[in-house]
DRENVEX-148598 format. One record per residue (C-alpha): chain; x, y, z; residue in three letters. Coordinates in nm, 3 decimals. Each point is the difference from the previous one (the first is absolute). Layout:
// DRENVEX-148598
unit=A&x=X&y=Y&z=Z&code=ALA
...
This chain:
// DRENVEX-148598
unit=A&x=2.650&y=3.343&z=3.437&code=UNK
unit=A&x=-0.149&y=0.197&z=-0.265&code=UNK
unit=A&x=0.232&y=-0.214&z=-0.244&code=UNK
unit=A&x=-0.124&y=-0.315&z=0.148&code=UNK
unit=A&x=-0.398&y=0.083&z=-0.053&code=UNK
unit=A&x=0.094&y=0.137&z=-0.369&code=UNK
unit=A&x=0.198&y=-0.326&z=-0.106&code=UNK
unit=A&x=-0.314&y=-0.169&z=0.121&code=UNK
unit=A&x=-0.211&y=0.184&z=-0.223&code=UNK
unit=A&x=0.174&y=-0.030&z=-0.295&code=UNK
unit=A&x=0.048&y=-0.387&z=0.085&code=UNK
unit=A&x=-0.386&y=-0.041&z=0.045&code=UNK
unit=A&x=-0.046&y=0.187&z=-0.358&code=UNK
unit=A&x=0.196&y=-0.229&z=-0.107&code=UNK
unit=A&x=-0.157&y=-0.291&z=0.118&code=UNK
unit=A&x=-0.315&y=0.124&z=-0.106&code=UNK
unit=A&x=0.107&y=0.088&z=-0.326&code=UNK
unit=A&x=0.131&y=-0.385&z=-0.011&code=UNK
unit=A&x=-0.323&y=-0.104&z=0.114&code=UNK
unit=A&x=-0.140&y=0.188&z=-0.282&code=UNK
unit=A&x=0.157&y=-0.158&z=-0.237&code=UNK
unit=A&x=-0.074&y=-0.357&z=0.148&code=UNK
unit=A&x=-0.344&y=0.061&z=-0.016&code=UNK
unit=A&x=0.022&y=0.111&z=-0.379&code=UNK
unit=A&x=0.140&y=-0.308&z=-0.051&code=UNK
unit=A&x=-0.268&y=-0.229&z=0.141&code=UNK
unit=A&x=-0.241&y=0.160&z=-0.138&code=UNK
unit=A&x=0.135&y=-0.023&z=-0.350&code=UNK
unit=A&x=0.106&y=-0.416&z=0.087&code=UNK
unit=A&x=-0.352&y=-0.019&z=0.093&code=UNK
unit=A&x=-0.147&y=0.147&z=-0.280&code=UNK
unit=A&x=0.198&y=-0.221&z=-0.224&code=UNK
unit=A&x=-0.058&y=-0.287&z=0.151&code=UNK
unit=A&x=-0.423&y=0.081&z=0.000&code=UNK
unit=A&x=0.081&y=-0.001&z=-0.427&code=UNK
unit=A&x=0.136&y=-0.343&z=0.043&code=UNK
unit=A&x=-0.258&y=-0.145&z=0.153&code=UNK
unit=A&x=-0.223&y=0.123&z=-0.239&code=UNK
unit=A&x=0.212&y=-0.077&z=-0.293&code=UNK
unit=A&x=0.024&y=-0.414&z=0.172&code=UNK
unit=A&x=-0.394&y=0.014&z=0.028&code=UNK
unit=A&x=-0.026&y=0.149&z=-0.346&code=UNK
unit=A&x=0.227&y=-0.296&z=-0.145&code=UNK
unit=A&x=-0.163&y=-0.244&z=0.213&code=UNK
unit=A&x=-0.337&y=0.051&z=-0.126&code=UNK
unit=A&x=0.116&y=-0.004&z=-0.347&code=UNK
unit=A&x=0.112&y=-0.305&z=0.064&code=UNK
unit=A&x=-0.270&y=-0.170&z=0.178&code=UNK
unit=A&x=-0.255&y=0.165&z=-0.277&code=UNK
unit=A&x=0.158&y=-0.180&z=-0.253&code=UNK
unit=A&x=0.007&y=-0.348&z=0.160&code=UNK
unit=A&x=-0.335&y=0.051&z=0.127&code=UNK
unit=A&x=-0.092&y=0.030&z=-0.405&code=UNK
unit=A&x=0.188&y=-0.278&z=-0.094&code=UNK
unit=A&x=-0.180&y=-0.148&z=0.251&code=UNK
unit=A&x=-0.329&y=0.076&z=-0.059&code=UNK
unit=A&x=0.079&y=-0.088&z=-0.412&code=UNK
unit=A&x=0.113&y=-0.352&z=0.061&code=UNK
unit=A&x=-0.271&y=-0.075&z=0.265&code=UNK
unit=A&x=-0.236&y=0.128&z=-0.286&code=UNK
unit=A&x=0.150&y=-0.209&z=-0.240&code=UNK
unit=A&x=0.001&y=-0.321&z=0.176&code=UNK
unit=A&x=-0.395&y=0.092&z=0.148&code=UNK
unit=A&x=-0.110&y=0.002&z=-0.435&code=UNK
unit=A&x=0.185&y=-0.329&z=-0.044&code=UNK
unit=A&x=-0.130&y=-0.183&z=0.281&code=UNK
unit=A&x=-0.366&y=0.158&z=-0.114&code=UNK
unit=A&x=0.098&y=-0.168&z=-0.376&code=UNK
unit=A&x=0.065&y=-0.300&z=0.147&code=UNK
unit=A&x=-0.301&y=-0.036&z=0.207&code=UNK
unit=A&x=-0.161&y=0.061&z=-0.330&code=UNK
unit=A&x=0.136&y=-0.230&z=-0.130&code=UNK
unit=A&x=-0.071&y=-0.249&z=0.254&code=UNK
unit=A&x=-0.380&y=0.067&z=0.040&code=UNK
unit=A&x=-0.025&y=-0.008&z=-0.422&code=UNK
């Protein structure tokens, strides 16, 4: 009996050793994947920076030559 009750401790230690280790590896899959995310959002708003300039220049652009031409058309 006594047998018994040790080969279940040593298989729960084991278990929770296993356990353990799942756990470490979670936490490090989550961790990477929270860096991703950031890294995608970091990229992404790169991105959508620079087309919101490009943007923003050509609407510019095209606002002073419709002003010229209205200039033109009242003179």
């Amino acid at each position: 009996m006594k047998g018994t009750v040790n080969g279940l401790k040593d298989s729960v230690r084991s278990l929770e050793g296993s356990v353990d280790k799942v756990q470490e590896t979670v936490d490090r899959i989550e961790a990477s994947q929270t860096q991703d995310v950031v890294a995608l959002l970091k990229t992404s708003r790169k991105y959508t920076e620079s087309e919101f300039d490009y943007l923003n220049s050509r609407l510019t652009h095209m606002d002073n030559h419709i002003f010229k031409l209205e200039k033109r058309v009242e003179n």
